[in-house]
C-alpha positions in Angstrom: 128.6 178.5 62.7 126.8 179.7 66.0 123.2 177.9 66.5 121.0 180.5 67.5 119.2 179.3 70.6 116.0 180.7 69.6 114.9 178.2 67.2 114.6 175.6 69.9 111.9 174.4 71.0 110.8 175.7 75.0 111.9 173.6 77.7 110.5 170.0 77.2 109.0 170.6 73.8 112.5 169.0 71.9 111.7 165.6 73.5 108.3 166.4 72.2 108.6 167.4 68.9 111.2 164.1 68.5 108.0 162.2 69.6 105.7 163.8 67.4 108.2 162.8 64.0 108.7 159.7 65.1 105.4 159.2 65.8 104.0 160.5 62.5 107.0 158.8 60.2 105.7 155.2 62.1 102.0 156.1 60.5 103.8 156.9 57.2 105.4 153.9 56.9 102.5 151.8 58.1 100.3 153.6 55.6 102.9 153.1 52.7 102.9 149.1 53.8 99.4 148.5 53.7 99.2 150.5 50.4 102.2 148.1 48.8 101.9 144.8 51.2 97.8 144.7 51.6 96.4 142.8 54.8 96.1 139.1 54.2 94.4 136.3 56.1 96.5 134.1 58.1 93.8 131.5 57.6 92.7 131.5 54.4 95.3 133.4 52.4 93.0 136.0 51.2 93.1 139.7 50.9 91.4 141.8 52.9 90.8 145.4 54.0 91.3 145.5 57.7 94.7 147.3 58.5 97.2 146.1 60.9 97.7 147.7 64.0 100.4 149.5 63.8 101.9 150.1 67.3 100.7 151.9 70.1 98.8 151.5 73.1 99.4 147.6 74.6 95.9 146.7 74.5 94.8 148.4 71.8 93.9 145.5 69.4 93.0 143.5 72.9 89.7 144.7 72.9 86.7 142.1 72.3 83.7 143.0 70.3 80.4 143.4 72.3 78.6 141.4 69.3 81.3 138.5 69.5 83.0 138.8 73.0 83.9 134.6 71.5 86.4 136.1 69.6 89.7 138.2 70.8 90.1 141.0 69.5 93.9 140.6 68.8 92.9 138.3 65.8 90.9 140.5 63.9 93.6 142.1 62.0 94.6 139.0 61.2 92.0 137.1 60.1 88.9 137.6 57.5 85.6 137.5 59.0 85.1 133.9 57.4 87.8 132.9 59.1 87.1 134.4 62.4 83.6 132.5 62.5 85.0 129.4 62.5 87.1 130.4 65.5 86.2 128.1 68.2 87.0 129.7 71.6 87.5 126.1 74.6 84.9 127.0 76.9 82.5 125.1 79.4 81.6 122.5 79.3 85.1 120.5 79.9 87.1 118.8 82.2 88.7 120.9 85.0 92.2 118.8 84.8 93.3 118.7 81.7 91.0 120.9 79.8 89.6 119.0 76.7 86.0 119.9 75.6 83.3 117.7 75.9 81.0 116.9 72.5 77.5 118.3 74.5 76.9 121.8 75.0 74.6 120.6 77.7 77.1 118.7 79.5 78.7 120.2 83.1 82.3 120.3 84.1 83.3 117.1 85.1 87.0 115.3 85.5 87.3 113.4 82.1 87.6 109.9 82.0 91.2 109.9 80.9 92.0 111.8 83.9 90.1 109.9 86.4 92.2 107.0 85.4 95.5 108.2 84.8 95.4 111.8 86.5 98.2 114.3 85.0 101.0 115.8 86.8 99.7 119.5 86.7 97.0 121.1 88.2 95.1 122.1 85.1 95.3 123.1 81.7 93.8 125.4 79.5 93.9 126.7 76.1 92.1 129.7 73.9 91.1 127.7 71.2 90.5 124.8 69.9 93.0 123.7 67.2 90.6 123.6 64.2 92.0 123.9 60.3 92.1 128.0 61.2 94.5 128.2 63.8 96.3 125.5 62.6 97.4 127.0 59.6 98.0 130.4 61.7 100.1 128.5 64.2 101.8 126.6 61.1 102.7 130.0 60.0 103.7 131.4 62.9 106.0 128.2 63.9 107.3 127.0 60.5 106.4 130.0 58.1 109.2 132.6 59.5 105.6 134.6 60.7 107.6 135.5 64.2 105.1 138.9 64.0 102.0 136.2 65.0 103.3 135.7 68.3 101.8 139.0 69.5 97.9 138.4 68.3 98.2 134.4 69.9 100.5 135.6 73.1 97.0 138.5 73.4 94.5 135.9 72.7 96.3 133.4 75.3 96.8 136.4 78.0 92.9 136.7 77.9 93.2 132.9 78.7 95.4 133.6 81.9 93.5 136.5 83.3 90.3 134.3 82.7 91.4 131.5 85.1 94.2 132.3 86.8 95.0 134.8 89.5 98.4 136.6 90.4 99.0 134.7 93.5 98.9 131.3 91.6 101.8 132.0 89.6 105.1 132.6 90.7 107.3 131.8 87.3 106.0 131.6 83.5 108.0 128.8 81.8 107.7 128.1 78.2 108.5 124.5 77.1 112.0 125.0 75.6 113.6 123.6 72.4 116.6 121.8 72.0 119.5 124.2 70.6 119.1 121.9 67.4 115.9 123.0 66.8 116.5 126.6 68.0 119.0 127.0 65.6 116.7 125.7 62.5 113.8 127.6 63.5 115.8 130.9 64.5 113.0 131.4 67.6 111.5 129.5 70.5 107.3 129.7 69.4 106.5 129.5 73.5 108.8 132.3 74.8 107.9 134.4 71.4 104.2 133.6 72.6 104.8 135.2 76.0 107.1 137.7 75.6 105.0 140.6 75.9 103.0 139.5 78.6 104.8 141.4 81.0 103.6 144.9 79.8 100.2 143.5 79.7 100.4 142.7 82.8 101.5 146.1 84.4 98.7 147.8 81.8 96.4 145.8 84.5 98.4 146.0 87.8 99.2 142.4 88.1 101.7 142.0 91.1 103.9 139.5 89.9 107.6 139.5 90.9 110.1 141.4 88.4 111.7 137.5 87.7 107.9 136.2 87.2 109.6 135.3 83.2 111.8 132.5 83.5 112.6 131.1 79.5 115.7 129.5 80.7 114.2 127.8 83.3 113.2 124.4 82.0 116.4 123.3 79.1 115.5 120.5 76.5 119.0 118.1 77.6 118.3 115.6 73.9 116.9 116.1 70.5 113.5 113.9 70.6 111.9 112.5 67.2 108.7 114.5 65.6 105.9 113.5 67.9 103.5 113.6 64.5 101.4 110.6 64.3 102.6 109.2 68.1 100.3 108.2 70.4 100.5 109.8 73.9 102.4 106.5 75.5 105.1 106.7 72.6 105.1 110.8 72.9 106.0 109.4 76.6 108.9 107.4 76.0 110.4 109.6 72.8 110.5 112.8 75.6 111.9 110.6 78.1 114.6 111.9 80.4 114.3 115.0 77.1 113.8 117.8 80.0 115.1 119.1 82.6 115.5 122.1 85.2 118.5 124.2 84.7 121.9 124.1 86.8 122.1 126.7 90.1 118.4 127.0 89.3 116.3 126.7 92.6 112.1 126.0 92.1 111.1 124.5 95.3 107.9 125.5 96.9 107.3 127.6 93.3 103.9 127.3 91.3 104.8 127.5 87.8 102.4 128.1 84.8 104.1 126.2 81.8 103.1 127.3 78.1 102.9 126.1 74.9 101.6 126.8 71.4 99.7 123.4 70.7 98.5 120.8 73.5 97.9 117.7 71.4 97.9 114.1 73.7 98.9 116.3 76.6 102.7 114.1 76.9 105.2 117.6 76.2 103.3 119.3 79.1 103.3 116.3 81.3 106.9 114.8 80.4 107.7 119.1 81.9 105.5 118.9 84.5 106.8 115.9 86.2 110.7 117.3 85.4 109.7 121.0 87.3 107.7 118.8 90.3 110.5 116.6 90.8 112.7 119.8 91.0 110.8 120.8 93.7 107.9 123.1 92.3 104.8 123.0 94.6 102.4 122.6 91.3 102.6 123.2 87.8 100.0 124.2 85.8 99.7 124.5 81.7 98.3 127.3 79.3 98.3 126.4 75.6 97.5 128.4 72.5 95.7 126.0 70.8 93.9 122.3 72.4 93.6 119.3 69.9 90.5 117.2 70.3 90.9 114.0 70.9 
């Protein structure tokens, strides 16, 4: 049967109208979810009205509240309100190395005492939050929970983090700490890399010149299986990841600043056991972004 050619859309307006149904079915079946699967709190496990975002613009859940500028706005659709004031976002005052708050609000920056006496590899570290009952139950969801979907509100709330401290020119590579196939296998997903995966269209949304290999998950390889760190201190964290890392074959860092990230900074000994692996490689500094920063 001949297709009369006047039912087409003009010029340009097929790609259009594609978009349009696409566009609208995406909204249907976000509404039809939140109607069957309701919002509930990564935190506390309760229900609660606040619809997920459903696609669209990059930084459209990015944006923080003028009342609570504290609090990124890529977790409110995935935490209650209770929930969200007992987010506790690592600011001032702490120590410029290695990042851990200090007790007194009216305390300055000042190099920990830790540091000053055993200083770490990298250059700093920071992290969004500290790693209070809340995010540790969102991170144990995200990591352990099959919640792969949580990458993209932490990966937002640590890209705040970055653009907060850190300045194109100071990265040259983004490595995140890597698994051992092992583990990869069992979990299905590396946590870091899932954490920074989208950072590279938030960072054209905002003009970042970064080079188009400024990604590197393959980077850094985890060469043994090491024992759960859990309940470790940092000098046996030390010795179990010994000789665990290492840069990968044909893989050329030397005179490279690398930012390295992970999703929980306890003792610091993951991020340093790296650090010194990517320094001895060649890398001119390392420095280290987590999700999350235990206090000690």
């Amino acid at each position: 049967m001949d297709f009369d050619s006047r039912f087409l859309p003009p010029d340009g307006g097929l790609a259009s109208l594609s978009k349009g149904l696409g566009h609208a079915c995406r909204n249907l079946v976000h509404t039809l979810g939140e109607a069957l699967f309701p919002a509930t709190c990564f935190g506390c496990g309760q229900l609660f009205g606040l619809p997920r975002p459903a696609s669209g613009n990059l930084l459209e859940v990015c944006n923080d509240s003028a009342d609570e500028p504290s609090i990124p706005g890529a977790l409110r659709a995935y935490l209650c309100k209770a929930c969200l004031s007992r987010y506790e976002a690592l600011v001032s005052p702490l120590c410029p190395r290695c990042g851990v708050p200090f007790a007194s609000s009216q305390a300055v920056d000042h190099v920990c005492a830790e540091c000053q006496v055993h200083a770490p590899s990298y250059v700093m570290a920071r992290a969004s939050s500290v790693y209070n009952e809340v995010l540790k139950t969102m991170i144990h969801h995200f990591k352990y929970g099959g919640r792969e979907n949580l990458a993209r509100p932490l990966g937002r709330m640590m890209w705040r983090t970055l653009c907060e401290n850190w300045q194109p020119d100071q990265i040259d590579r983004v490595v995140p700490v890597p698994l051992h196939p092992s583990r990869l296998r069992q979990r299905g997903f590396n946590q870091a890399y899932a954490l920074v995966r989208e950072w590279q269209g938030l960072a054209a949304h905002i003009d970042w010149r970064l080079s188009g290999d400024w990604l590197a998950p393959d980077l850094l390889e985890r060469r043994r299986p090491t024992q759960h760190q859990t309940g470790l201190d940092k000098g046996q964290r030390l010795d179990n990841l010994s000789d665990a890392f290492g840069v990968a074959k044909r893989r050329s860092i030397s005179g490279l600043k690398i930012l390295l990230v992970d999703d929980v900074m306890t003792t610091g000994a993951t991020v340093e056991a790296c650090s010194r692996e990517l320094l001895d490689a060649g890398a001119l500094e390392v420095h280290v972004l987590a999700a999350a920063r235990a206090l000690r």
